[in-house]
C-alpha positions in Angstrom: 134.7 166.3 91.6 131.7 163.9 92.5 128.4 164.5 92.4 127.1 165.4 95.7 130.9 166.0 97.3 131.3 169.2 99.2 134.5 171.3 100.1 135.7 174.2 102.7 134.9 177.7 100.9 136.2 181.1 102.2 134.1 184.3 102.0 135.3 186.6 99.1 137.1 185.9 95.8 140.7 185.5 97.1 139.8 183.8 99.9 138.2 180.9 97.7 140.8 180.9 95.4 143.5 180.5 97.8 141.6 177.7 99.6 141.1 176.0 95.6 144.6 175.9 95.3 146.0 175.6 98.6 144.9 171.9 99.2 148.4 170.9 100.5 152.0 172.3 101.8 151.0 174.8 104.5 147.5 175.6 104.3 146.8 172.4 105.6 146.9 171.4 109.2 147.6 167.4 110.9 145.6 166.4 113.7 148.1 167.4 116.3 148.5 171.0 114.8 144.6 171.0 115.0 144.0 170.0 118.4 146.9 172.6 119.7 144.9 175.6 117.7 141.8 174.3 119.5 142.5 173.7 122.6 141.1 170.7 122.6 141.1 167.0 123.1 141.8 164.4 119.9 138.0 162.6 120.4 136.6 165.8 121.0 137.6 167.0 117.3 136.7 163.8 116.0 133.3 164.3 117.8 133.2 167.8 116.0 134.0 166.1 112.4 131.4 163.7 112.8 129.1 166.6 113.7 129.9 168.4 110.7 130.4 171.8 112.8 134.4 171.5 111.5 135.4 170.0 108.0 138.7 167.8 107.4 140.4 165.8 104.2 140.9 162.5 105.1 144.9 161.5 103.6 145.1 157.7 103.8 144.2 157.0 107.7 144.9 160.6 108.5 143.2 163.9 108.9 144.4 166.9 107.6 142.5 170.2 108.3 142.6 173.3 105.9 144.2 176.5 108.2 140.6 178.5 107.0 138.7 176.1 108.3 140.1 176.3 111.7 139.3 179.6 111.5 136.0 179.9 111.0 135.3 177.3 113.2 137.2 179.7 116.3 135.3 182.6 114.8 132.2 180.7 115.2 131.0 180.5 111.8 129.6 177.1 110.2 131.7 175.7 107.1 130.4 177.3 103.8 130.8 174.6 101.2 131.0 175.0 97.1 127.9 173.4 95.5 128.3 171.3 92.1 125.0 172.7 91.2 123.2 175.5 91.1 121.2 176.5 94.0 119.5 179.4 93.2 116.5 177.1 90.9 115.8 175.6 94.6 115.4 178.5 96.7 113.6 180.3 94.0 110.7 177.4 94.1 111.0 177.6 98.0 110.7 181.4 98.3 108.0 181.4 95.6 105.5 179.2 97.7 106.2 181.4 100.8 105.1 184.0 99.1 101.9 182.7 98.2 101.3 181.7 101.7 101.9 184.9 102.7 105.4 185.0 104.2 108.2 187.3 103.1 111.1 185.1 103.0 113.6 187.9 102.8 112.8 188.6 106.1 113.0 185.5 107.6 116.1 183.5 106.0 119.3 185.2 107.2 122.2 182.9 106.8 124.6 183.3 104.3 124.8 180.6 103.3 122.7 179.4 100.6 122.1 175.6 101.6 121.7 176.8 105.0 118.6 179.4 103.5 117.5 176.7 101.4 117.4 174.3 104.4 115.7 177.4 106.6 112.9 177.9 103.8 112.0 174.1 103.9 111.5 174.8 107.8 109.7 177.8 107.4 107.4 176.3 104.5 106.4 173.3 106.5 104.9 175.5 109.4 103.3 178.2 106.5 101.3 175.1 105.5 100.8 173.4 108.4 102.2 170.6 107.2 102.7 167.4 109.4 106.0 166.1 107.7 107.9 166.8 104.6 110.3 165.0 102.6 112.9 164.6 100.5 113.1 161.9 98.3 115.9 160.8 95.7 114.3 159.4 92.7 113.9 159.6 89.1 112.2 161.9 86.9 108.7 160.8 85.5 110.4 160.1 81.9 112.5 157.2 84.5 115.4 158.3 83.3 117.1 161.3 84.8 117.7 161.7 88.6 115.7 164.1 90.6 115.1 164.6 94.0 111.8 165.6 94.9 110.4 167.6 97.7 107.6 167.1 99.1 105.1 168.5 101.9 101.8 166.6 103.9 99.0 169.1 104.4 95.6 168.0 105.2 96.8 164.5 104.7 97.6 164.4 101.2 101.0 164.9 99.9 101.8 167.9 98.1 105.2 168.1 95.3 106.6 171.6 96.6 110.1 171.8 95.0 112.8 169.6 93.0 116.2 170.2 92.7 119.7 168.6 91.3 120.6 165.7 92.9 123.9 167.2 93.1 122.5 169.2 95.4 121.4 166.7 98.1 124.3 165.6 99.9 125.5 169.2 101.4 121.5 169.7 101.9 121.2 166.3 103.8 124.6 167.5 106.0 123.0 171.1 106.4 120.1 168.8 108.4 122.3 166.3 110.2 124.4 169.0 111.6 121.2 170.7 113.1 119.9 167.2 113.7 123.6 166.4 115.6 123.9 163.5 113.5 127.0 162.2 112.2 127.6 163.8 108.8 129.5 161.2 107.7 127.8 158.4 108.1 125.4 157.5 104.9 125.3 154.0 104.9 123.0 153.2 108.4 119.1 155.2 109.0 120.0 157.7 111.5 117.3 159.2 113.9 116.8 162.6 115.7 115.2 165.9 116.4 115.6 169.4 116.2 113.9 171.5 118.9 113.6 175.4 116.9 111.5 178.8 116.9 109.8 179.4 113.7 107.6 182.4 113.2 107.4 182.9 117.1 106.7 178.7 117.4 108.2 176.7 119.0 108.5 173.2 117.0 110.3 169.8 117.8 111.3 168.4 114.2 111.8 164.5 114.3 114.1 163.8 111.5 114.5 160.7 109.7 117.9 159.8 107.5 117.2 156.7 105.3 120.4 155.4 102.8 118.5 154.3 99.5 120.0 153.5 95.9 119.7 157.4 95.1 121.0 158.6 97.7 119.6 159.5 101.3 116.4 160.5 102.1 115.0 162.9 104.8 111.9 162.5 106.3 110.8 165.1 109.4 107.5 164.8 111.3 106.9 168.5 112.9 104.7 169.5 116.0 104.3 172.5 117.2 104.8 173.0 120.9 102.6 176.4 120.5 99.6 174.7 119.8 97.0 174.3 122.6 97.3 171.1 124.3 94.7 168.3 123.6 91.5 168.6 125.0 88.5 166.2 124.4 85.9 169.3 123.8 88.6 170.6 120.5 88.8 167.8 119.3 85.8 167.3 117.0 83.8 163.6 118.0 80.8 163.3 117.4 78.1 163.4 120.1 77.7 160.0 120.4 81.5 159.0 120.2 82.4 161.5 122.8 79.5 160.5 125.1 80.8 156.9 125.3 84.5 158.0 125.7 83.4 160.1 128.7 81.2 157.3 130.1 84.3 154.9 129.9 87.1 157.7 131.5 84.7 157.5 134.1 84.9 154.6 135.6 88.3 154.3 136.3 89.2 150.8 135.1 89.0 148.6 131.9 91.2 149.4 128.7 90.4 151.8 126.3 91.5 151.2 122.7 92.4 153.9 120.1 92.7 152.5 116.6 93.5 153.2 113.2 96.4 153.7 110.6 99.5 155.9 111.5 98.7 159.4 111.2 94.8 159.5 112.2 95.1 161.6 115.3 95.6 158.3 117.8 97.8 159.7 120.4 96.2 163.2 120.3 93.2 161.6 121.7 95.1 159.6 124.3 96.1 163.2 125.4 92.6 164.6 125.5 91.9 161.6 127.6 95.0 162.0 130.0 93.8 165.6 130.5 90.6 164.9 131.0 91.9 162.1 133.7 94.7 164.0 135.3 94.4 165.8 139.2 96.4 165.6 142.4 94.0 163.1 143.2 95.0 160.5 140.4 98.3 158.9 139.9 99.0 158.1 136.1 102.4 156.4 134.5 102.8 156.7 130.4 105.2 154.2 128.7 106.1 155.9 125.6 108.3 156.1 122.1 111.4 158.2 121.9 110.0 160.7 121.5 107.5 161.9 124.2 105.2 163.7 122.3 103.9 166.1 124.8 105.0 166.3 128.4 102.0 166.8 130.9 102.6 168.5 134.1 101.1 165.9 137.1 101.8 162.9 135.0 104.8 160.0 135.2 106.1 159.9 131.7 108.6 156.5 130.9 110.4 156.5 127.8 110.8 152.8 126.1 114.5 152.1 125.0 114.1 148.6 123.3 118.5 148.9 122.6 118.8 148.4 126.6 115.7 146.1 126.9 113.8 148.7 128.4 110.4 147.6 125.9 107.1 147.6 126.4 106.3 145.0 128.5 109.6 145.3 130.5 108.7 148.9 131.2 104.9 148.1 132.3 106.1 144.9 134.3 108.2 147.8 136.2 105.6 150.1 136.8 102.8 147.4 138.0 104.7 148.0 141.8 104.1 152.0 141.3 100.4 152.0 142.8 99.5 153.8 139.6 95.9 154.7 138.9 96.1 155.1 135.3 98.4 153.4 133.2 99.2 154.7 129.4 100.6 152.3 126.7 102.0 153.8 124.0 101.1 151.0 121.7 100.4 146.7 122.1 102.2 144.2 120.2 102.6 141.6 121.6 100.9 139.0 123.6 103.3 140.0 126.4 102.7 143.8 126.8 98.7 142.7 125.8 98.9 140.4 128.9 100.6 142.8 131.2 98.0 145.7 129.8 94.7 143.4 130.6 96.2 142.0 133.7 96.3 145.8 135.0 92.2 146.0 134.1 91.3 143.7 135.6 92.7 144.7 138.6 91.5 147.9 138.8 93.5 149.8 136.9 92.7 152.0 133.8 94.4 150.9 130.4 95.0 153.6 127.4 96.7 152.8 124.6 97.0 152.1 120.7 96.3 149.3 118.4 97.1 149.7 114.4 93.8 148.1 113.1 91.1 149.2 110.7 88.2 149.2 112.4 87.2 148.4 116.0 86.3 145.5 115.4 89.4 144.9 113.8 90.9 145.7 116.9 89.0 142.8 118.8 90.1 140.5 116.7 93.3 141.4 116.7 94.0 140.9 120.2 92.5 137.4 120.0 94.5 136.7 116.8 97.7 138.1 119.0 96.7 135.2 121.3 94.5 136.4 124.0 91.4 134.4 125.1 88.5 136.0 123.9 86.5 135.5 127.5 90.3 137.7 128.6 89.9 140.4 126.0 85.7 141.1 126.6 86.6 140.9 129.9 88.9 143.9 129.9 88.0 145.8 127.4 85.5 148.7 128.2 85.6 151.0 124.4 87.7 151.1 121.3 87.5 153.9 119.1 88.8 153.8 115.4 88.6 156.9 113.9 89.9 159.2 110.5 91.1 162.4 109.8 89.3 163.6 107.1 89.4 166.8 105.3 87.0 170.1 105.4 85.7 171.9 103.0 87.3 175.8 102.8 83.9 177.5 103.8 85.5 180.7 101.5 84.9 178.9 98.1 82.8 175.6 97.9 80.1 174.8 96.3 76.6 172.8 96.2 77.6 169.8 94.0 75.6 167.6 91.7 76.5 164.0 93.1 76.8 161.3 90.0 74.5 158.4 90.3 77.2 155.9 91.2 78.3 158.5 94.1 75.0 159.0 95.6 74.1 155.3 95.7 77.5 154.6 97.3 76.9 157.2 99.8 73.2 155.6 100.6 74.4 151.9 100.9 77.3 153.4 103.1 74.5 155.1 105.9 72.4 152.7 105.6 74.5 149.7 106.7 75.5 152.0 109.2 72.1 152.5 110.4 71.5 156.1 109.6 68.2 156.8 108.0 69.1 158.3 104.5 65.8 160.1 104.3 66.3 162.1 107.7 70.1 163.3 106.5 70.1 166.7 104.9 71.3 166.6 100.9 73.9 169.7 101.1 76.6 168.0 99.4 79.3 170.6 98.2 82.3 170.5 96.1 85.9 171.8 96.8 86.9 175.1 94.3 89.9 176.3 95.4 90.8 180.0 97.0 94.0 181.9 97.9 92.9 181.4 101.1 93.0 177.5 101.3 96.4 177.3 98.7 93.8 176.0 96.4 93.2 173.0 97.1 89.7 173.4 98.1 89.9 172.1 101.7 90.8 173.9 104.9 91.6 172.0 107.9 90.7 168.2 109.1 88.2 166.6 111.5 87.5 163.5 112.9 85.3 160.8 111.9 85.1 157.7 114.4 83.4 154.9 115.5 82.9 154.1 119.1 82.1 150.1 120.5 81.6 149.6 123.7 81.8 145.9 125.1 78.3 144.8 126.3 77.3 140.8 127.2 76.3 140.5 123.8 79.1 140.9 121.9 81.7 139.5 124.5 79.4 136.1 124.4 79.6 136.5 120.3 83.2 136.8 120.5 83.3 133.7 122.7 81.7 132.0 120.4 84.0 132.7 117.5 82.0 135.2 115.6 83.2 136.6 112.3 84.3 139.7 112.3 81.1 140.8 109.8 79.0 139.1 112.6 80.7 141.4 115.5 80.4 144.7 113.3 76.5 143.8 112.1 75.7 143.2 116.4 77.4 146.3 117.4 75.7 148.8 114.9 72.5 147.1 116.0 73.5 148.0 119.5 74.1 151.6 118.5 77.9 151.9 116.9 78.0 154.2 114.1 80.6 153.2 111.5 83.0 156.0 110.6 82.0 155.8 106.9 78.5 156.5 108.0 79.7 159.3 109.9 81.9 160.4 107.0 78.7 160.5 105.0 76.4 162.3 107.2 79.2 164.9 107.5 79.4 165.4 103.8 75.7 165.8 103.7 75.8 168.1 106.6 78.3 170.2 103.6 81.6 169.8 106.1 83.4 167.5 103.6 82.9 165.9 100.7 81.8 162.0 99.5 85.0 161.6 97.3 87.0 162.7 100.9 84.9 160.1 102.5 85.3 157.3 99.9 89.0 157.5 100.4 88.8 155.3 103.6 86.3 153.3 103.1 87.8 151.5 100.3 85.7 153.5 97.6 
C-alpha cells in the first residue's frame, strides 16, 4: 500500500481480518446494491463519498462499497481507517503539551478512533494556548532529507513547533478535518476553504480551515475564534490615551473615513468592532460589506457578505448599498480605485467610512491611496484618522525581570523616542526581561497589547500632501503636530516594564 492511502477497518480482530481479505466476491457491494441498502438517491451517495462520511473502492469507472462499511455508516458510526504508521508517537506529543497546560486529555478525547483523538487533541490544544491558528505543514526534516510534517501552533504571535509526525500519517489526518470541515475528501489537487463551528472546553469556536495541495502533500491551516469571548469594546482594547482620544473624537462626528492599518494579524478588524459598537443604537443605521466569513455578527447592524465568484465584490456590494440611506458604512478592506472611489464618495456626502488598508504605517496608508490613484486634494478631503497599530507581546508579571539593556539596545531605544517626540529623560528606565514560568508555558510573555499610532488629517498635512510631499516629509509634520509613532509607543511601554525592547524592535525593522 501507498503512503498516505487509507482503507475501511472493522472493530475487533475478525472483523478486520475478514474486511483484509474480503476485498471482492460478496463482501463488496455496486452502486445499485448501495443505494437500495440506503434508501437513498445515486447523487446523494456520491455527495456522501465526497464527504467522506461513507468510504467506496473505485473499480475502473465504478464504485464498489465494502458490505461493513454500509454498516457502520446505518449504525451511525464514522469509517475507522488502518494507518501505515504509527499513531501513538503523535498523540503522545499532543497529550503531553495538554498536560502541561493543564488539561487532562483523557477526559476530553472520546472517539475511538485514534486519527479522530489525534485530530480532537490539535482542537483542544489550540484553545489551551490560546492560539490564533495552527498548522500543519508537509516538509522536510532539518537534515533536508527525510519527510516530516510538522505541527505547528501561533500564540502571542510567534509560532510555536508543537508536534511532528509521519508523513504517512497525514492524509487520513487531513480527511479526519475535511470531513468535519464538509469538504470533499477526495479532492487534493485544488485549495479548498471552510469552517467548523464546535464546543471546546464549554466554548464555542468557529475554526476557518484552509486546505492547500503542495509538493509534500497538503497542508492545513485553521484560524480559530472564540465566539465565548467578550465582544469588542474600545475601553478593552488597550490604546493609548492619546490614540483612543482621537478615535473617539473622529466616531463622533459622523462622517469622513476612518482608516485601520497594518499587516494581517494586528488586531484591524477587532478595532472596526470596538468602533461599530461604540457607533451602534436604534437611532443609527449601519451596513458592513464583509469577507466570507463574517467575523462577528452584531445585533442592530446590516451585515453583507462579498461573494467575488457571483460578482458580488467590494465595490459592487457598496455601489448597492449607497440607495440604503445608511448612516454608517463598514468596508471590509480597499483595493481598488473603484471601492476607494465608492468609499470617499460616501464621506463626502455625509456618511461615515470604516474600513482596512494593508500598509505599514499611517502614513503609508496616505500614500497608498494616492498611489492607488486618488487625487490627493480627494483623499485629505475625506479622510478624518488612520490608525496603524501592532500587537505586541507582555511580559508574564509572574517571572520577569529588571534587565541590563546592552549599549547598542539602549541607544536604539533613545533614537527610536526621540524621533518620535517623546522626551527620553522624562520616561521611566524599568526595562525587564522575559524568564519563563509554568504559568506563561515558558516563554516569558503572557498576553498581547496594542501599540498604535493615530494621524489625524489637519490643513497642514492635506496641503503637504497636495504638494507631493515624501512620505518622511508627511511622518516628520505629523509627529510635530502630536502623532506618536508606534515604535515610540513600543518603547515607552517597555520602559513602563509591560514588554520588552527586543519585542519592540521586531516591528520596527530592528
Amino acid at each position: 500500500m501507498k503512503k498516505g492511502q487509507t482503507r475501511v477497518l472493522n472493530q475487533g480482530a475478525e472483523e478486520k481480518k475478514s474486511d483484509t481479505s474480503g476485498t471482492c466476491g460478496d463482501d463488496l457491494l455496486d452502486m445499485n446494491q448501495a443505494v437500495a441498502l440506503l434508501r437513498t438517491s445515486r447523487p446523494t451517495v456520491l455527495r456522501w463519498l465526497r464527504a467522506g462520511k461513507i468510504q467506496g473502492v473505485k473499480a475502473g469507472r465504478q464504485w464498489r462499497f465494502p458490505r461493513k462499511a454500509i454498516d457502520r455508516f446505518l449504525k451511525g458510526q464514522e469509517p475507522i481507517t488502518e494507518l501505515n504508521a504509527d499513531i501513538n508517537p503523535l498523540l503522545g506529543a499532543l497529550n503531553e503539551r495538554l498536560t502541561k497546560c493543564g488539561v487532562s486529555a483523557g477526559q476530553q478525547l472520546a472517539e475511538v478512533d485514534k486519527v479522530a483523538q489525534a485530530v480532537s487533541a490539535m482542537m483542544l490544544l489550540g484553545v489551551a494556548l490560546k492560539a490564533s491558528d495552527y498548522h500543519i505543514i508537509p516538509t522536510l526534516d532539518q537534515a533536508g532529507r527525510e519527510q516530516t510534517v510538522e505541527i505547528r501552533y501561533r500564540v502571542g504571535g510567534v509560532l510555536q513547533l508543537v508536534a511532528t509526525m509521519d508523513p504517512r500519517l497525514l492524509a487520513p489526518v487531513i480527511a479526519r478535518w475535511k470531513r468535519l470541515a464538509n469538504c470533499d475528501v477526495r479532492e487534493s489537487r485544488l485549495p479548498q476553504d471552510s469552517r467548523i463551528v464546535v464546543k471546546i472546553r464549554e466554548q464555542d469556536c468557529d475554526l476557518r480551515t484552509s486546505f492547500l495541495p503542495l509538493r509534500l502533500g497538503e497542508s492545513l491551516t485553521v484560524r480559530m475564534l472564540s465566539r465565548s469571548e467578550v465582544f469588542p469594546d474600545l475601553d478593552r482594547l488597550g490604546y493609548d490615551l492619546p490614540v483612543k482620544t482621537k478615535l473617539e473624537r473622529a466616531l463622533k462626528t459622523h462622517f469622513g473615513m476612518v482608516v485601520m492599518t497594518g499587516p494581517m494579524g494586528c488586531g484591524k478588524t477587532t478595532a472596526l468592532y470596538a468602533c461599530l459598537k461604540r457607533l451602534a443604537s436604534p437611532g443609527v443605521k449601519i451596513i458592513t460589506i464583509e469577507e466570507d466569513p463574517i467575523e462577528w455578527m452584531v445585533p442592530g447592524i446590516a451585515q453583507l457578505q462579498v461573494t467575488p465568484s457571483i460578482g458580488m465584490t467590494f465595490a459592487a456590494s457598496l455601489r448597492a448599498t449607497l440607495r440604503a440611506a445608511a448612516n454608517v458604512f463598514l468596508i471590509g478592506e480597499i483595493r481598488d480605485l473603484e471601492t476607494l472611489e465608492l468609499a470617499q464618495e460616501c464621506a463626502l456626502t455625509g456618511h461615515m467610512v470604516l474600513t482596512c488598508l494593508h500598509t505599514q504605517d499611517a502614513v503609508a496608508a496616505l500614500r497608498r491611496m494616492v498611489d492607488i490613484g486618488s487625487r490627493p486634494f480627494f483623499v485629505g478631503d475625506t479622510t478624518r484618522l488612520v490608525v496603524a497599530q501592532r500587537l505586541i507581546r507582555k511580559l508574564c508579571p509572574g517571572c520577569s525581570r529588571p534587565a541590563e539593556l546592552s549599549a547598542w539596545r539602549l541607544e536604539r531605544a533613545e533614537q527610536i523616542a526621540c524621533e518620535g517626540g517623546l522626551d527620553w529623560g522624562a520616561l521611566t528606565k524599568n526595562f525587564r526581561d522575559p524568564v519563563g514560568c509554568p504559568a506563561c508555558g515558558r516563554t516569558g510573555y503572557r498576553g498581547r497589547t496594542v501599540i498604535a499610532e493615530a494621524l489625524e488629517m489637519t490643513s497642514e498635512l492635506e496641503n503637504a500632501l497636495v504638494h507631493n510631499a515624501t512620505a518622511e516629509e508627511l511622518r516628520t509634520l505629523a509627529v510635530t503636530q502630536g502623532m506618536i509613532p508606534f515604535a515610540a509607543e513600543g518603547i515607552q511601554r517597555a520602559a513602563a516594564g509591560e514588554s520588552t525592547v527586543d519585542e519592540v524592535l521586531r516591528f520596527t525593522a530592528g
